[in-house]
VEXNULUM-708118 format. One record per residue (C-alpha): residue number from 0; chain; x, y, z. Coordinates in pm, 1 decimal. Layout:
// residues N
[NUM, A, [X, Y, Z]],
...
END
This chain:
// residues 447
[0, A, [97.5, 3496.1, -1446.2]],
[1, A, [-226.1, 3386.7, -1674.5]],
[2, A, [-565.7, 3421.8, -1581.0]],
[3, A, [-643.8, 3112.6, -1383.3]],
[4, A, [-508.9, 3145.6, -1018.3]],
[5, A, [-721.0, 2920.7, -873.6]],
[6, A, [-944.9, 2570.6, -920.6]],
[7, A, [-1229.5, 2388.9, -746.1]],
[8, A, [-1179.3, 2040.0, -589.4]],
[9, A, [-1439.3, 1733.2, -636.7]],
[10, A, [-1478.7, 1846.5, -185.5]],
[11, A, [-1577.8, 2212.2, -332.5]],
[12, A, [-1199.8, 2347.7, -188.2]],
[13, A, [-1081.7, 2635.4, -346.9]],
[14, A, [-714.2, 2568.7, -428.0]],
[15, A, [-410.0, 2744.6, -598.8]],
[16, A, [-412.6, 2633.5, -967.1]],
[17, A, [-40.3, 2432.5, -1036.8]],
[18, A, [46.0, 2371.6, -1363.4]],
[19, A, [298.9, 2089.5, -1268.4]],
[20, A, [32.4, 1885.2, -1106.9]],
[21, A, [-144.9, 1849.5, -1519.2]],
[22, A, [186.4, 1742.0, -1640.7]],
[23, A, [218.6, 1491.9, -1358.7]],
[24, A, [-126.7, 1365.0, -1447.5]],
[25, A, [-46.0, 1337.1, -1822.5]],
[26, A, [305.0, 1107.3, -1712.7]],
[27, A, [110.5, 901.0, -1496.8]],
[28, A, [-119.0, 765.7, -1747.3]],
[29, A, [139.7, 757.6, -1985.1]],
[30, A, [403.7, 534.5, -1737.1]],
[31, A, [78.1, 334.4, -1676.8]],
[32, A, [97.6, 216.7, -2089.1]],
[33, A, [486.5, 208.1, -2115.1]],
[34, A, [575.6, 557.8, -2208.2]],
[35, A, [819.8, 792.2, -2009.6]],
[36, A, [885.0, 1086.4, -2201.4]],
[37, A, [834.9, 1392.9, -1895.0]],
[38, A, [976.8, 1652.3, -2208.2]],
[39, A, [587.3, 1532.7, -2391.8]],
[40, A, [457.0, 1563.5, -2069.7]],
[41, A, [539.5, 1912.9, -2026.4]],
[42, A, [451.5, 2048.1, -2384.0]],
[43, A, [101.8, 1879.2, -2353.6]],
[44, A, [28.1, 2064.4, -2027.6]],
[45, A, [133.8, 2402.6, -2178.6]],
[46, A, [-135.8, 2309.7, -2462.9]],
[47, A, [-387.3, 2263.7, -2167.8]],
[48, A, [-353.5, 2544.2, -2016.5]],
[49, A, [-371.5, 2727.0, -2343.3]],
[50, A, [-672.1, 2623.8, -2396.9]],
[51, A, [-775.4, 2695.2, -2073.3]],
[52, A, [-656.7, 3043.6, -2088.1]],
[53, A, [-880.0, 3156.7, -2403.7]],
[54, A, [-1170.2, 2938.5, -2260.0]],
[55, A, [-1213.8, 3046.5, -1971.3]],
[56, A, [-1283.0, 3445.9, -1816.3]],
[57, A, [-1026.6, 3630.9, -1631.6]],
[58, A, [-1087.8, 3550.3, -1280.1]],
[59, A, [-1286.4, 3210.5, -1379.0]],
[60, A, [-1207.8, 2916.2, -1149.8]],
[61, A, [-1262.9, 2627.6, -1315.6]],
[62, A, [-1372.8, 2278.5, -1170.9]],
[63, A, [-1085.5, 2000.4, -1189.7]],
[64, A, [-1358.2, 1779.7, -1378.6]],
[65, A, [-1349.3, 2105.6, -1671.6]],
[66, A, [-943.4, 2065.5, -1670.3]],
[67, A, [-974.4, 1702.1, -1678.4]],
[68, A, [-1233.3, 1733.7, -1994.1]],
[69, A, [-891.9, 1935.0, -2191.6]],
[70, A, [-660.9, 1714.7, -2090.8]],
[71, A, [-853.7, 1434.7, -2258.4]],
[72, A, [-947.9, 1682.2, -2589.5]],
[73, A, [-568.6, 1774.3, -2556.6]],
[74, A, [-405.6, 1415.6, -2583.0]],
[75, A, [-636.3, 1236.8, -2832.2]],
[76, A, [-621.5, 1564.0, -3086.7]],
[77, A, [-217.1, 1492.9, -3070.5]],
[78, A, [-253.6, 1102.6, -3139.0]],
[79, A, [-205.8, 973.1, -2802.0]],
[80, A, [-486.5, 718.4, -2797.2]],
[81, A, [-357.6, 508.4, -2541.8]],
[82, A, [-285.9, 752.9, -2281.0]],
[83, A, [-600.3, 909.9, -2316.6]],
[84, A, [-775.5, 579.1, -2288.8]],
[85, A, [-528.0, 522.7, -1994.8]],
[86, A, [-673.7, 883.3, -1865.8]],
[87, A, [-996.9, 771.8, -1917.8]],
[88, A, [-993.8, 496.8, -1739.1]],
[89, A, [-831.3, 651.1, -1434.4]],
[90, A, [-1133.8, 890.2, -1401.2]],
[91, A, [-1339.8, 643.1, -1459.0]],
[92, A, [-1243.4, 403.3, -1165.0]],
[93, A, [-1147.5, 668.8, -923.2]],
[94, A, [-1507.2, 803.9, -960.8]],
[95, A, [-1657.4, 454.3, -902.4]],
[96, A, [-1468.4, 439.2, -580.2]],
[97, A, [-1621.6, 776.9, -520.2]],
[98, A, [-1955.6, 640.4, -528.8]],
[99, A, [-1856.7, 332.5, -357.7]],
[100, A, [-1754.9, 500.6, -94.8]],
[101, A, [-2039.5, 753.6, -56.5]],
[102, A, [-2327.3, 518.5, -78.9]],
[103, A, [-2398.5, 176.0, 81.0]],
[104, A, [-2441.0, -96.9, -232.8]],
[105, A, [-2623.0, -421.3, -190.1]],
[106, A, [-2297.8, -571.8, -373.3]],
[107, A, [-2031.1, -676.1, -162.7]],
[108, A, [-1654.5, -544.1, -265.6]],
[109, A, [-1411.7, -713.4, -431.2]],
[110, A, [-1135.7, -547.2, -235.2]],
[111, A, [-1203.1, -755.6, 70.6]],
[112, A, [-1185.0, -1054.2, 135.9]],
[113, A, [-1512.7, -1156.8, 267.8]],
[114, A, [-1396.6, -1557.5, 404.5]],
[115, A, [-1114.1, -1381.5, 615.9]],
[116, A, [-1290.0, -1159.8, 739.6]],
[117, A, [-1543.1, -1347.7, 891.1]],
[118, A, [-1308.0, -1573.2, 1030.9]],
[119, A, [-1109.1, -1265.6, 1193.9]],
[120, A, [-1452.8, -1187.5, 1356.7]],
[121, A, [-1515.7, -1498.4, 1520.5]],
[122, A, [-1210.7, -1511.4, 1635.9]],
[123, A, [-1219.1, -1166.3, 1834.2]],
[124, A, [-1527.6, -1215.4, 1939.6]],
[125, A, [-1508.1, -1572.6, 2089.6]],
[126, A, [-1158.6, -1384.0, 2268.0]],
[127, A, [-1387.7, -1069.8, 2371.6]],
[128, A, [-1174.9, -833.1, 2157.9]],
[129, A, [-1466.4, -742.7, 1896.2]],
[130, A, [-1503.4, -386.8, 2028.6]],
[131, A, [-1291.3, -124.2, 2221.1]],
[132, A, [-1461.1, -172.1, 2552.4]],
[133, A, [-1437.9, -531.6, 2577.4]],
[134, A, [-1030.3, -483.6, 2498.2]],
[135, A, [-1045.4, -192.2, 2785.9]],
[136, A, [-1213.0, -411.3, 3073.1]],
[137, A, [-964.5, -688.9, 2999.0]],
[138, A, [-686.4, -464.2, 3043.5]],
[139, A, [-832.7, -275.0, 3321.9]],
[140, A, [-809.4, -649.1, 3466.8]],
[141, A, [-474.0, -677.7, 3419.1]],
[142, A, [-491.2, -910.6, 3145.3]],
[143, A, [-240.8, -756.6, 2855.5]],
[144, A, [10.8, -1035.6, 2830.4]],
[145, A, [-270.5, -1271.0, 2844.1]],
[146, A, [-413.1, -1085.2, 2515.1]],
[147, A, [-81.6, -1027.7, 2280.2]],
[148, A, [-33.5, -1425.6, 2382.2]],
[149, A, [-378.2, -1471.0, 2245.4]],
[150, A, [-307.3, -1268.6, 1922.0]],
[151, A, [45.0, -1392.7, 1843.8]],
[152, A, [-130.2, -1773.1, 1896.0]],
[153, A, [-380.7, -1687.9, 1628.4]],
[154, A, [-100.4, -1506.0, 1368.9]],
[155, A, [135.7, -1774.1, 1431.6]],
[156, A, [-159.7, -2059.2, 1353.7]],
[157, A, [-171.9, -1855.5, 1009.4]],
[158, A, [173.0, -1866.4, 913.4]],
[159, A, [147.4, -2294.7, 989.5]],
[160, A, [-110.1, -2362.4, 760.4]],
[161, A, [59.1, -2132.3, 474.4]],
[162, A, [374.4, -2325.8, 529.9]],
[163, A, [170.9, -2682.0, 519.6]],
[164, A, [-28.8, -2566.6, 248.3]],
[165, A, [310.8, -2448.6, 15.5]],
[166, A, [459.0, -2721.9, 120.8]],
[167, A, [184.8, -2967.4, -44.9]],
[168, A, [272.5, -2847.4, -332.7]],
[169, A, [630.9, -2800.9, -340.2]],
[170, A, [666.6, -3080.0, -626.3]],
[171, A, [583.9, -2829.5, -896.6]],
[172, A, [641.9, -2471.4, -696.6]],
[173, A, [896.5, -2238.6, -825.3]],
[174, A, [816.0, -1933.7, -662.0]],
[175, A, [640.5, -1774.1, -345.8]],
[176, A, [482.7, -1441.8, -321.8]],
[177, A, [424.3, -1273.3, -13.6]],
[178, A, [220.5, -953.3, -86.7]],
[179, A, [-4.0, -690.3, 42.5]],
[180, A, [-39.6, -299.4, 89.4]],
[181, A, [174.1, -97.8, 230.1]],
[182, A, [263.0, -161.1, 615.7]],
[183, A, [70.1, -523.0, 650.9]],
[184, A, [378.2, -723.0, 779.0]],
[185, A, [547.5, -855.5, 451.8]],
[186, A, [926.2, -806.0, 588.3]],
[187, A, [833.1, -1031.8, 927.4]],
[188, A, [576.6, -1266.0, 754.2]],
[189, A, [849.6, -1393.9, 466.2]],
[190, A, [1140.9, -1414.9, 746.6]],
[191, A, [921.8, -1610.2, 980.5]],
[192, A, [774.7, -1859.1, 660.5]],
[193, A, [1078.3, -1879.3, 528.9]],
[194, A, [1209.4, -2065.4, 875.3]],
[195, A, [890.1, -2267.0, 911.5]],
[196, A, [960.9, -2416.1, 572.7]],
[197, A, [1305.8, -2484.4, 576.6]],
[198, A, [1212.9, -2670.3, 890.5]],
[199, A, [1039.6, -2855.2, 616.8]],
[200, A, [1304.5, -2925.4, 368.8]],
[201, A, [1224.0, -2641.1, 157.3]],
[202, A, [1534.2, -2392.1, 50.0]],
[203, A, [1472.6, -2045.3, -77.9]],
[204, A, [1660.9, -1784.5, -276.6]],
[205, A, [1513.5, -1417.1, -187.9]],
[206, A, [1447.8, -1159.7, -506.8]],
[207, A, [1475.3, -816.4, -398.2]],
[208, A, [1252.3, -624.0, -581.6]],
[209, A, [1329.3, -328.0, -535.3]],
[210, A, [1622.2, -367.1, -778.9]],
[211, A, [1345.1, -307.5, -1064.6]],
[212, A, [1286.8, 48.9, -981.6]],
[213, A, [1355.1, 272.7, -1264.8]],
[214, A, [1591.2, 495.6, -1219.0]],
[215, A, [1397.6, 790.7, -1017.5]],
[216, A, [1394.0, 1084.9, -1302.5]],
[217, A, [1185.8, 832.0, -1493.5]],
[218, A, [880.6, 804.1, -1180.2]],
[219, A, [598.6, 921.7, -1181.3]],
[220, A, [488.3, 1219.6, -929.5]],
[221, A, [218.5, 1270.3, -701.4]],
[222, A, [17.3, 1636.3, -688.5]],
[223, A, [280.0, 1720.0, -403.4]],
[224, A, [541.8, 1666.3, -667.3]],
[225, A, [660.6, 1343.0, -474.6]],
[226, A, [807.7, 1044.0, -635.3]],
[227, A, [551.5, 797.2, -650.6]],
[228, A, [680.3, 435.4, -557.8]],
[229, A, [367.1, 288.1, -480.7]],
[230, A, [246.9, 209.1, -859.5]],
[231, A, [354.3, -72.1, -1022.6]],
[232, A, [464.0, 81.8, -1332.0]],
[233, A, [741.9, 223.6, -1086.3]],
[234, A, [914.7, -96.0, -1170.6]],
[235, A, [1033.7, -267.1, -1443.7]],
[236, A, [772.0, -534.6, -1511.9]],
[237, A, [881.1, -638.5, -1829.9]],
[238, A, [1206.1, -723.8, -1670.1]],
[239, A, [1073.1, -911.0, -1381.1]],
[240, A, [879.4, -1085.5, -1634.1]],
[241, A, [1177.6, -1209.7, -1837.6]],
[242, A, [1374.2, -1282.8, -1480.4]],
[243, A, [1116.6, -1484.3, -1378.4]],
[244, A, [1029.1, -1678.0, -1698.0]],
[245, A, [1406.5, -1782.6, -1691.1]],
[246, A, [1435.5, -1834.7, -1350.2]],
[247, A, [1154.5, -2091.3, -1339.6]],
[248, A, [1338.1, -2256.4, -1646.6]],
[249, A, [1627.3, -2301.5, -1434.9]],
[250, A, [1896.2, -2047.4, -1618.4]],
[251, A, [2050.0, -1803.4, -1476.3]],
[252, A, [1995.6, -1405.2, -1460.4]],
[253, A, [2142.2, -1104.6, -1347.6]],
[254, A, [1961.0, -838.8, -1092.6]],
[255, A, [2046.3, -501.5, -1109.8]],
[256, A, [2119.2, -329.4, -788.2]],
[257, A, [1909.5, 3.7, -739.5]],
[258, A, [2079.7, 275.6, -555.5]],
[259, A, [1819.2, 482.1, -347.0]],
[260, A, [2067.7, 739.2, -275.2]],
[261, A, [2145.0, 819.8, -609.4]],
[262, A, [1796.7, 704.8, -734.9]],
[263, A, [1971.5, 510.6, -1017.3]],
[264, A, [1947.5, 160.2, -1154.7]],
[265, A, [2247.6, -26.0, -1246.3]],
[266, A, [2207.2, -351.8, -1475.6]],
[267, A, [2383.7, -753.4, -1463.9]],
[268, A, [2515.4, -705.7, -1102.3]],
[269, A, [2382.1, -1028.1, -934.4]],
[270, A, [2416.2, -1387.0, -1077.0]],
[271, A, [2137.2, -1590.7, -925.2]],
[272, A, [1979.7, -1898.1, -1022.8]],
[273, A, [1783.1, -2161.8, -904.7]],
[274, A, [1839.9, -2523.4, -823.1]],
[275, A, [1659.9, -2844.2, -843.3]],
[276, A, [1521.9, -2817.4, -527.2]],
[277, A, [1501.5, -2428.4, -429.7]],
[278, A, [1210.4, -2193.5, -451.7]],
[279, A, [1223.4, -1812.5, -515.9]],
[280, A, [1074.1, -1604.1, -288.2]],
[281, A, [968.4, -1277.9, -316.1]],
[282, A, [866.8, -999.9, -106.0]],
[283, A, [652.6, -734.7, -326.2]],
[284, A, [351.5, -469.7, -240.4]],
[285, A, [254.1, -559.6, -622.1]],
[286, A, [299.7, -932.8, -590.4]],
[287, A, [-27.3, -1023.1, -708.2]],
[288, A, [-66.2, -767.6, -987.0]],
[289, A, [-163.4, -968.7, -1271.5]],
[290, A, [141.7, -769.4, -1498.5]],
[291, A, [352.9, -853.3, -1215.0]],
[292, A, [412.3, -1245.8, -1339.1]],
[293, A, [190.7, -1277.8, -1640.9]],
[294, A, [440.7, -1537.3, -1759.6]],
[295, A, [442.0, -1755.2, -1478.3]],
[296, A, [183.2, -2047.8, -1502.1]],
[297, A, [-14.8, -2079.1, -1223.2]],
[298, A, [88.4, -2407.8, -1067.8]],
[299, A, [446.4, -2263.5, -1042.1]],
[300, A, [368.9, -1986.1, -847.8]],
[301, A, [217.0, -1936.8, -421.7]],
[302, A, [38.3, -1627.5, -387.6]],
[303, A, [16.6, -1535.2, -53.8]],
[304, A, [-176.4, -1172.7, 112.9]],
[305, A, [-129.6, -1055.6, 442.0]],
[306, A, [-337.7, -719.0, 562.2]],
[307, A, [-442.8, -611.9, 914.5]],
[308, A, [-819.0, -737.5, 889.3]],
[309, A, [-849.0, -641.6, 1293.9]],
[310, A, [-1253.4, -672.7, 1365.6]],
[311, A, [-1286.7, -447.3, 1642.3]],
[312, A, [-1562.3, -178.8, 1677.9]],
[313, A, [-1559.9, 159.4, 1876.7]],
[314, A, [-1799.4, 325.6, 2069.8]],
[315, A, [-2021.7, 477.1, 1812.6]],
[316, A, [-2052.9, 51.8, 1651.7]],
[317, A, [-1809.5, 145.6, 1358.3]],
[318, A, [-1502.5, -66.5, 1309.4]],
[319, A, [-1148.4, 48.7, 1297.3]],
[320, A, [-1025.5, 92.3, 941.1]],
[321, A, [-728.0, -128.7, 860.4]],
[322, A, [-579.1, 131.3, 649.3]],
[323, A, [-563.9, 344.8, 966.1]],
[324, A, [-355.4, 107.2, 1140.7]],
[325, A, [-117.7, 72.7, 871.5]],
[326, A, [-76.8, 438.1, 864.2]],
[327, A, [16.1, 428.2, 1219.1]],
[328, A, [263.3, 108.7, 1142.1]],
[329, A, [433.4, 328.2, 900.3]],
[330, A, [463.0, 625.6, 1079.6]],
[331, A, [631.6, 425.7, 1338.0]],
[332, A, [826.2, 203.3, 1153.1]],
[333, A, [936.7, 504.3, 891.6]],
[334, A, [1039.0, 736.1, 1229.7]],
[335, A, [1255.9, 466.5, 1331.4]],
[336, A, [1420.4, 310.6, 1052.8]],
[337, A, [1391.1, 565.0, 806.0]],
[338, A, [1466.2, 928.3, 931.4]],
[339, A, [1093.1, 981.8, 822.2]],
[340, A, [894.0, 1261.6, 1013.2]],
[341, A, [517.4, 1102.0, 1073.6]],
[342, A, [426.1, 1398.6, 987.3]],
[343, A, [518.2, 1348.2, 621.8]],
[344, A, [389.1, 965.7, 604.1]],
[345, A, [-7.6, 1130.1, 703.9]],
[346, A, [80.4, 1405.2, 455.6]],
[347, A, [143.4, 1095.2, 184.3]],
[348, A, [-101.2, 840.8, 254.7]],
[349, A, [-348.5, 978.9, 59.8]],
[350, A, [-110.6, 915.2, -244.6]],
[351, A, [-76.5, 584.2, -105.9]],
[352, A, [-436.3, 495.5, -63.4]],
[353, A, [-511.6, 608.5, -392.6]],
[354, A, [-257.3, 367.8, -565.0]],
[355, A, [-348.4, 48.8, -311.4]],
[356, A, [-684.4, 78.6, -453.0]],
[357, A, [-602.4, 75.7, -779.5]],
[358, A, [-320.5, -151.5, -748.7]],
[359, A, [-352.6, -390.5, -479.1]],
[360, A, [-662.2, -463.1, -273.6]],
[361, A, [-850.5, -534.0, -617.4]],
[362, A, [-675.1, -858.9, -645.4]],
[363, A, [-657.5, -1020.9, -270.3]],
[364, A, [-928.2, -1265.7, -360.6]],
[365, A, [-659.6, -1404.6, -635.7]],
[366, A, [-477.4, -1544.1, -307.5]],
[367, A, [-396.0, -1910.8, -226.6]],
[368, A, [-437.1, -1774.7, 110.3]],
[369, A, [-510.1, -1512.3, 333.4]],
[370, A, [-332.7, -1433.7, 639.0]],
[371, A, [-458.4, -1161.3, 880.7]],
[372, A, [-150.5, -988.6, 1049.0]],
[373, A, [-331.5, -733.0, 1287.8]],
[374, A, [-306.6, -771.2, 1665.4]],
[375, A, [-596.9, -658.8, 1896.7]],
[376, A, [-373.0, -520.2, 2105.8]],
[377, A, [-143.1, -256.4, 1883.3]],
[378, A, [-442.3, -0.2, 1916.2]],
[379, A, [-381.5, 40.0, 2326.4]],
[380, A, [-11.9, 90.9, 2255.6]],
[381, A, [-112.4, 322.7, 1969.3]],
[382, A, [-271.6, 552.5, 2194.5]],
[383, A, [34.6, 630.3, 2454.2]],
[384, A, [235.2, 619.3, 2113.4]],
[385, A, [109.0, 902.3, 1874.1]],
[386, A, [-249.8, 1008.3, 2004.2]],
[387, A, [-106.1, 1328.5, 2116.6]],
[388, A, [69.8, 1392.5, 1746.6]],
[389, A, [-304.4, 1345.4, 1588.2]],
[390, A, [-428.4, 1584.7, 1811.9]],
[391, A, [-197.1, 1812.5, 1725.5]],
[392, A, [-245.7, 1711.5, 1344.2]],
[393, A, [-627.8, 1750.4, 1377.1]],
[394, A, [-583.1, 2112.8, 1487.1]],
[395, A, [-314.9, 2214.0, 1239.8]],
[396, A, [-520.0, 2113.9, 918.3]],
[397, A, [-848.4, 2181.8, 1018.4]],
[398, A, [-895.6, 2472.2, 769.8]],
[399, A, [-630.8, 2366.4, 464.0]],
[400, A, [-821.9, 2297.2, 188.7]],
[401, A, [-495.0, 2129.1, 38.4]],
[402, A, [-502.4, 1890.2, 350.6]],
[403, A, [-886.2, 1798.0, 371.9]],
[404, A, [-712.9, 1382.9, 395.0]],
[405, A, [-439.9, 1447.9, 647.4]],
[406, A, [-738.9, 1611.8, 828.3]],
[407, A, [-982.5, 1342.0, 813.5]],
[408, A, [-735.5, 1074.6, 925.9]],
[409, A, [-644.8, 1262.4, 1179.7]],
[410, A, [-1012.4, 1326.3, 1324.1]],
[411, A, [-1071.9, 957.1, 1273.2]],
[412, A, [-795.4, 836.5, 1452.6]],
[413, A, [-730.8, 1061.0, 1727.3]],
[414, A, [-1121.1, 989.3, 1814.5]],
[415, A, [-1022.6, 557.9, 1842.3]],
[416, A, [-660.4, 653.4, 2020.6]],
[417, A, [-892.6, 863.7, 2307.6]],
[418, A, [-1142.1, 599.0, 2348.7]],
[419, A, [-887.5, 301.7, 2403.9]],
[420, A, [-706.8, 210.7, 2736.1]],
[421, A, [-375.9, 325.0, 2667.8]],
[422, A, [-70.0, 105.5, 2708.2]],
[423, A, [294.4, 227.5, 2722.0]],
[424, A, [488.6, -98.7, 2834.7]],
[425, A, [565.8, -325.2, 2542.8]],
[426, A, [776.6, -604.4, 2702.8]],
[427, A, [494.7, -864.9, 2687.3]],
[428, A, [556.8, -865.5, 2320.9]],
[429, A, [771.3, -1122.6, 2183.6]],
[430, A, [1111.3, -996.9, 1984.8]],
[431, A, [1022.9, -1154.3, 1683.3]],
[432, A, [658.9, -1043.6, 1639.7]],
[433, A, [473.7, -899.0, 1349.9]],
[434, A, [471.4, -549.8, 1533.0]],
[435, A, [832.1, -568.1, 1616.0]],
[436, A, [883.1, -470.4, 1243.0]],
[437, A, [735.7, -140.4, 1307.2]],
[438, A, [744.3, -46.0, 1668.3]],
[439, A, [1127.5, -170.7, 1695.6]],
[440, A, [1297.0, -442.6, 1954.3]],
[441, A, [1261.1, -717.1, 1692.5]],
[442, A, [1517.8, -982.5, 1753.0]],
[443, A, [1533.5, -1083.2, 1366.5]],
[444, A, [1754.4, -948.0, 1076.0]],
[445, A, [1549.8, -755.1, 819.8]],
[446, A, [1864.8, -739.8, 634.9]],
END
């Protein structure tokens, strides 16, 4: 053992120092500018903490912003410029988000999308679902199936005017994406478009993306030491690239097919090409990354964003966070189609937040258009779902400095799930809705 057994989070936590979680730091940035050697990885971190063993005293805990200082020193001293710039940059932004999210700034952000939102809010409250007691007296009247009538109406709305709007300019379109974080609706969204515009005379071919992975020896890791498929240097964008640049030329390409269970990628497996009069379309977290289709001219391409921008407001006048209700989509949607304790998905989000911002909510305003995919009335069935699980949660990490996320989530949401009228019944909701997707009972095929 060497002398550093311990290091001080940004929150002040006292934590067990780990080795593994510098070398994962040093792979990151490097995946982020095209590199994967983990062996370089490694030897950089043992320089690290060399240097951090005759710096520092016996006993010494260092600050994460000193370790971060010799990782820097450690990576432009062995003539890895762009990885330390790569480095940089990381600290840079995730300290600006910091700030952002500390302090109240006169400037609004660029990771929402300000137009949407405003429309969301008139709409809930001209419907009297703007805060958690008006949604509580309506049900307390009986008036549930009344309400997930009124929010299927206004999703459904949405998805028409996407579909009228592609379809204007189907002369020139050669491919549709339908992006957005983690948990917004995606899978439903591009099955129920998809039907709307063949209605129309449109015909699609569907690109899996997730054939693109790398194989998963060559992902990056998270400071848990999970796989991180969130980022999209996970896949292979200079592959999609080239796909897509022939695609739109009209030749033909071959996907690979990515095994999950093996975590392997194997190349040329699927012919597919497209037609005079078909349109890719494609399902991606990272559709509107700007390295996602950097080939692609603009007028070939439909860029469309879906999040849950629900506008309701608890007790206290703050509104729900739309991250928190993705969380809660996952859980559910993970626990039944994926053998995934929720417990884990809280225990990850933070890993996922942290790569949405970076990733994907800075580029929703590059959207042809916008479509809000929360429902008013998922937070009642929320509460008979899972509020006693973040109870539970709240409890169990309370003191873990390792946990000080999972902890706050769980405080934040367990406070909303107590304050709403709880619903357990979900027949009012129709088999092919939005929610479906993640609470099960949908009536289409996600497959």
């Amino acid at each position: 053992m060497g002398k550093i057994k311990f290091v001080i989070k940004r929150t002040g936590a006292i934590v067990p120092f780990n080795p593994d979680r510098i070398t994962n730091a040093i792979y990151r940035a490097a995946v982020a500018v095209g590199g994967r050697d983990k062996e370089k990885a490694e030897q950089l971190c043992k320089q690290v903490v060399a240097i951090m063993e005759e710096k520092f005293e016996d006993g010494y805990k260092p600050h994460i912003e000193e370790i971060q200082d010799i990782i820097e020193k450690v990576l432009i001293e062995n003539g890895h410029a762009k990885v330390a710039k790569e480095f940089i940059l990381y600290r840079e932004e995730a300290a600006k988000r910091r700030r952002a999210d500390s302090k109240h700034f006169s400037k609004p952000s660029e990771f929402i999308p300000w137009a949407k939102v405003w429309r969301s809010l008139d709409w809930a409250v001209s419907h009297n679902l703007h805060t958690v007691q008006a949604i509580n007296e309506r049900i307390r009247a009986g008036e549930f199936p009344h309400i997930v009538h009124e929010c299927e109406t206004f999703y459904e709305t949405q998805l028409d005017t996407a579909a009228e709007i592609i379809k204007e300019r189907s002369d020139k379109l050669k491919m549709v994406f339908v992006s957005g974080p983690s948990s917004s609706g995606k899978t439903t969204t591009t099955i129920k478009l998809k039907q709307r515009l063949n209605k129309l005379g449109m015909n699609f071919k569907p690109l899996v993306v997730d054939n693109y992975f790398f194989d998963l020896e060559m992902h990056p890791k998270d400071e848990f030491g999970d796989y991180d498929f969130e980022t999209p240097q996970a896949l292979d964008l200079q592959m999609i690239n080239e796909h897509l640049k022939l695609l739109a030329d009209g030749k033909e390409v071959k996907v690979p097919y990515y095994d999950f269970k093996l975590g392997k990628r194997f190349l040329n497996q699927t012919p597919l090409q497209l037609k005079e009069n078909e349109v890719l379309l494609i399902d991606s977290l990272h559709g509107l990354h700007p390295e996602f289709s950097k080939e692609i001219s603009a007028d070939l391409k439909f860029k469309l964003y879906l999040e849950p921008l629900l506008q309701m407001k608890t007790g206290d006048g703050v509104y729900i966070r739309w991250t928190d209700l993705r969380l809660i989509r996952r859980m559910l949607r993970d626990s039944v189609h994926r053998a995934y304790n929720p417990e884990q998905t809280l225990l990850h989000w933070h890993y996922v937040r942290s790569s949405e911002k970076r990733n994907i909510l800075p580029y929703c305003n590059t959207a042809d258009y916008i479509i809000n995919t929360s429902m008013s009335y998922e937070v009642p069935l929320y509460a008979s779902k899972l509020l006693i699980d973040f109870i539970e949660w709240e409890k169990k990490y309370k003191d873990d400095p390792l946990r000080i996320d999972a902890y706050t989530r769980a405080t934040r949401i367990s406070k909303v799930l107590q304050e709403v009228e709880p619903i357990a019944d979900d027949s009012p909701i129709p088999g092919d809705s939005v929610l479906r997707e993640f609470i099960g009972g949908s009536t289409l095929n996600y497959h």
